[in-house]
C-alpha positions as CSV (number, residue, x, y, z in Angstrom):
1,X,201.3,44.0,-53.9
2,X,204.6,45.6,-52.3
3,X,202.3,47.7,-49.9
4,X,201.0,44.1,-48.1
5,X,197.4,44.8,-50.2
6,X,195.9,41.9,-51.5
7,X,195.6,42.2,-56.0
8,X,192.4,40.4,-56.7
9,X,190.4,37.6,-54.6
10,X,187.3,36.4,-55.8
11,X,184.9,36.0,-52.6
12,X,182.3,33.6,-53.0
13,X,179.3,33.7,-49.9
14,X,177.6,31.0,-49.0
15,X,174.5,31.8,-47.3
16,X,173.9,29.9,-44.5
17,X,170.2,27.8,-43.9
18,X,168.2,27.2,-41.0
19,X,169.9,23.7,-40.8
20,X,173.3,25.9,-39.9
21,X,173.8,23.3,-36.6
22,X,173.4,20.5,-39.1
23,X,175.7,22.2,-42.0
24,X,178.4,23.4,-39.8
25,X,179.5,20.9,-37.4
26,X,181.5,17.7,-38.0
27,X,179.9,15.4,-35.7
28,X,176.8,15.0,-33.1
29,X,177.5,16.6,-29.8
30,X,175.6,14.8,-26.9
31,X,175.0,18.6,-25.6
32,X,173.4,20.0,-28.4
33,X,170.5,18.8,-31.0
34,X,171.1,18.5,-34.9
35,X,174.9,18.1,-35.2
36,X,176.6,16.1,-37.9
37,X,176.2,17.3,-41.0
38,X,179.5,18.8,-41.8
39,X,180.8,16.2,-44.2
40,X,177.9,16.0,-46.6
41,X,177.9,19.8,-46.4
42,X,182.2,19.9,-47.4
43,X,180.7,17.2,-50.1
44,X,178.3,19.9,-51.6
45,X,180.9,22.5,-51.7
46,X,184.3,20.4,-53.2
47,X,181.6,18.3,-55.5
48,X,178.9,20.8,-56.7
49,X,180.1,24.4,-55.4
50,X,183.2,24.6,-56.2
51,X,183.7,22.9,-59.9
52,X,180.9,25.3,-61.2
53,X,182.8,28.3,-59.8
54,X,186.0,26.9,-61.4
55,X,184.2,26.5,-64.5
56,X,182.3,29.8,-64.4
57,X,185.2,31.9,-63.6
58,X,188.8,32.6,-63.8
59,X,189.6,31.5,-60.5
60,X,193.2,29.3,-60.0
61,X,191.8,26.5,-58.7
62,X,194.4,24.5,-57.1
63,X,194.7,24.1,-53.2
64,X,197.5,26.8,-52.4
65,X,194.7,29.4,-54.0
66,X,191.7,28.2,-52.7
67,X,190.8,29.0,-48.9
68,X,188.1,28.5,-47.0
69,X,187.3,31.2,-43.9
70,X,184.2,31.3,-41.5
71,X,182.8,32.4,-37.8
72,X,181.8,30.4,-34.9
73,X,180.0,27.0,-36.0
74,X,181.2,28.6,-39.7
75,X,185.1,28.7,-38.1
76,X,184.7,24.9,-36.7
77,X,183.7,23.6,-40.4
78,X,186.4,25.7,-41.9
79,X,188.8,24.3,-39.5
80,X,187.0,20.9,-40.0
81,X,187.6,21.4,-43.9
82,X,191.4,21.9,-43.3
83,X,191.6,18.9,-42.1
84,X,189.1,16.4,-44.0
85,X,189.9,17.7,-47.2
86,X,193.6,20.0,-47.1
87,X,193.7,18.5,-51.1
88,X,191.2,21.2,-52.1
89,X,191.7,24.1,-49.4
90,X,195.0,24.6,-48.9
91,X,194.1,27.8,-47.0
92,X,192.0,27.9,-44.2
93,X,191.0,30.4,-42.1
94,X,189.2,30.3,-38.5
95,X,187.6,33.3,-36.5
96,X,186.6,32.4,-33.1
97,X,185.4,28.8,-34.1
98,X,182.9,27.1,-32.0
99,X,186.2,24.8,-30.5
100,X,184.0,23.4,-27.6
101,X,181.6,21.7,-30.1
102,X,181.3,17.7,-29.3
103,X,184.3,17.9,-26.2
104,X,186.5,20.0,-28.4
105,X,186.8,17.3,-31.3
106,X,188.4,19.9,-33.9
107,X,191.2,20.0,-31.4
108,X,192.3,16.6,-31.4
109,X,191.1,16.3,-35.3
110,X,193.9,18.8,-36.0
111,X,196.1,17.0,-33.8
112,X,196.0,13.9,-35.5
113,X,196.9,15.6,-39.2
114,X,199.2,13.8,-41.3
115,X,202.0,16.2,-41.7
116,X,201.6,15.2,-45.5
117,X,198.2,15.9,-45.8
118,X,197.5,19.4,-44.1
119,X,197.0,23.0,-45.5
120,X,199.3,25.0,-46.4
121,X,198.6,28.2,-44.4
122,X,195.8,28.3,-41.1
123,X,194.7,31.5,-39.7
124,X,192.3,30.8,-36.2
125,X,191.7,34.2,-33.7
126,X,189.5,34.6,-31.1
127,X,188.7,37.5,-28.6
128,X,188.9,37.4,-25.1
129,X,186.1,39.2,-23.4
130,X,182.1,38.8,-23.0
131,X,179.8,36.2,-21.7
132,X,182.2,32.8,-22.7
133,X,185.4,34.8,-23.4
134,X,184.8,33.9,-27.1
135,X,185.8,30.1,-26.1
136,X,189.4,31.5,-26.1
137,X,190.8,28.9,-23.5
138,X,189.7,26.3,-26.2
139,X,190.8,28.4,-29.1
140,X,194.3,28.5,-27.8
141,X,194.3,25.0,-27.5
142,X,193.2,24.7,-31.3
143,X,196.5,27.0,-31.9
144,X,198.9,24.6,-30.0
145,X,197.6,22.0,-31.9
146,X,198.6,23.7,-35.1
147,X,202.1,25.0,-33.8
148,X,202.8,21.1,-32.2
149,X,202.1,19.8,-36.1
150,X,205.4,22.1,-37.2
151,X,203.3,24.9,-38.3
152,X,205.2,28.4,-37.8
153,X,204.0,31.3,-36.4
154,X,203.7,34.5,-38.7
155,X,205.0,32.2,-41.6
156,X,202.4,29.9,-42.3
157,X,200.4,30.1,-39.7
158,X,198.8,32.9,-37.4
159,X,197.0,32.8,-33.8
160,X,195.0,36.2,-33.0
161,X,193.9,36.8,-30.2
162,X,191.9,40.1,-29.9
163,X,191.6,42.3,-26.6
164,X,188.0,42.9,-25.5
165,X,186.8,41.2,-28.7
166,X,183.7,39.3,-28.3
167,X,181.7,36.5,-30.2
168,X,179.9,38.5,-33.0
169,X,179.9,39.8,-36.3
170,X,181.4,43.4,-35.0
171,X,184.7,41.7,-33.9
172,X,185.0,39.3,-36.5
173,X,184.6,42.2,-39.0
174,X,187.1,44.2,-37.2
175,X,189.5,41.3,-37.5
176,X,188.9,39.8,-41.0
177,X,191.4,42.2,-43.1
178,X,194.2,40.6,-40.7
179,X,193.0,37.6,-41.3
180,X,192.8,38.2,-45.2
181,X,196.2,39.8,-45.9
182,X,197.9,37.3,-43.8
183,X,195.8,33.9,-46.1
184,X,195.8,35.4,-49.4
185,X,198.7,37.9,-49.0
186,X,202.1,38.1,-50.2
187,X,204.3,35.6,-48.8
188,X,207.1,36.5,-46.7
C-alpha cells in the first residue's frame, strides 16, 4: 500500500516443543546440551509444513514471498534457514538471534553464502541493554557479514539495533512491525 502498510500476509505460527534447543539450533555447541537438530526441523517445515500450507491456501508460494522470522534460538534457525535453504525463504528475518550459539557459527555460515544462492531480503536487530546486552556485540557481527556479502542497507537488507531493548518478548514485540513492513513491504 502507498501509506508503507503491509495488504495481506498470511502468518503461520509454529508452536515451539520442549525439544526447542534441539529444533532451533544448527549444530551441537560443546557449552550447551541438546543442540543439533535444526536441519531435520528446516526438513519438517520445507517438506511437510509448508506444501500443505501451499496446498490449503492461497498463499504465493515462491521464495521472494515466502519468509521466515523468529526470536533468540528461533532468530538463529531463521538466520540458519536463510542460508541452508535461500531456494524456499527468500525472506528472512532475525530478532536478536542467539549469534553466540556453537562459537558464533551462524556468523561465519552467512559469511560463506554463495552470492548466487542467498535471500533476497534479511532483516536481523538486536537491543542493547540488560544482563548480556541482547548478544549485540555478536549481532553486529552477524550484520557485517550480511553487508560484506553485497547486501545493502535499507534496500535489501536492515540492521536494528534498539536502545535499552532487552532479550524478551516485550522488545521483540515492540520491534516486529519494523521488522514486518521492511520484509513484506513495498519495495523501494
Amino acid at each position: 500500500a502507498e501509506d508503507g502498510s503491509i495488504e495481506e500476509l498470511i502468518v503461520i505460527g509454529v508452536e515451539n516443543t520442549a525439544q526447542r534447543i534441539y529444533e532451533y539450533t544448527p549444530t551441537t555447541d560443546p557449552t550447551t546440551a541438546g543442540g543439533g537438530g535444526g536441519d531435520a526441523y528446516l526438513a519438517l517445515l520445507v517438506d511437510e509444513l509448508k506444501p500443505q500450507i501451499d496446498q490449503m491456501l492461497r498463499t504465493l508460494p515462491d521464495r521472494a514471498h515466502t519468509g521466515i522470522l523468529g526470536s533468540s534460538l528461533g532468530g538463529l534457525i531463521r538466520a540458519s534457514a536463510g542460508v541452508a535453504r535461500p531456494d524456499v525463504f527468500g525472506v528472512v528475518g532475525a530478532l536478536s538471534p542467539s549469534t553466540w550459539w556453537n562459537d558464533e557459527v551462524i556468523i561465519g555460515d552467512v559469511a560463506a553464502m554463495p552470492a548466487a544462492a542467498r535471500p533476497a531480503r534479511v532483516y536481523v536487530d538486536s537491543g542493547d541493554a540488560g544482563a548480556s546486552n541482547d548478544d549485540v556485540a555478536n549481532t553486529d557481527q552477524l550484520a557485517a557479514a550480511y553487508l560484506n556479502l553485497g547486501y545493502t542497507s535499507g534496500v535489501d537488507f536492515l540492521h536494528v539495533v534498539q536502545a535499552g531493548g532487552q532479550h524478551n518478548e516485550v522488545y521483540w514485540a515492540q520491534r516486529l512491525p519494523g521488522a514486518l513492513q521492511f520484509l513484506f513491504g513495498p519495495r523501494p
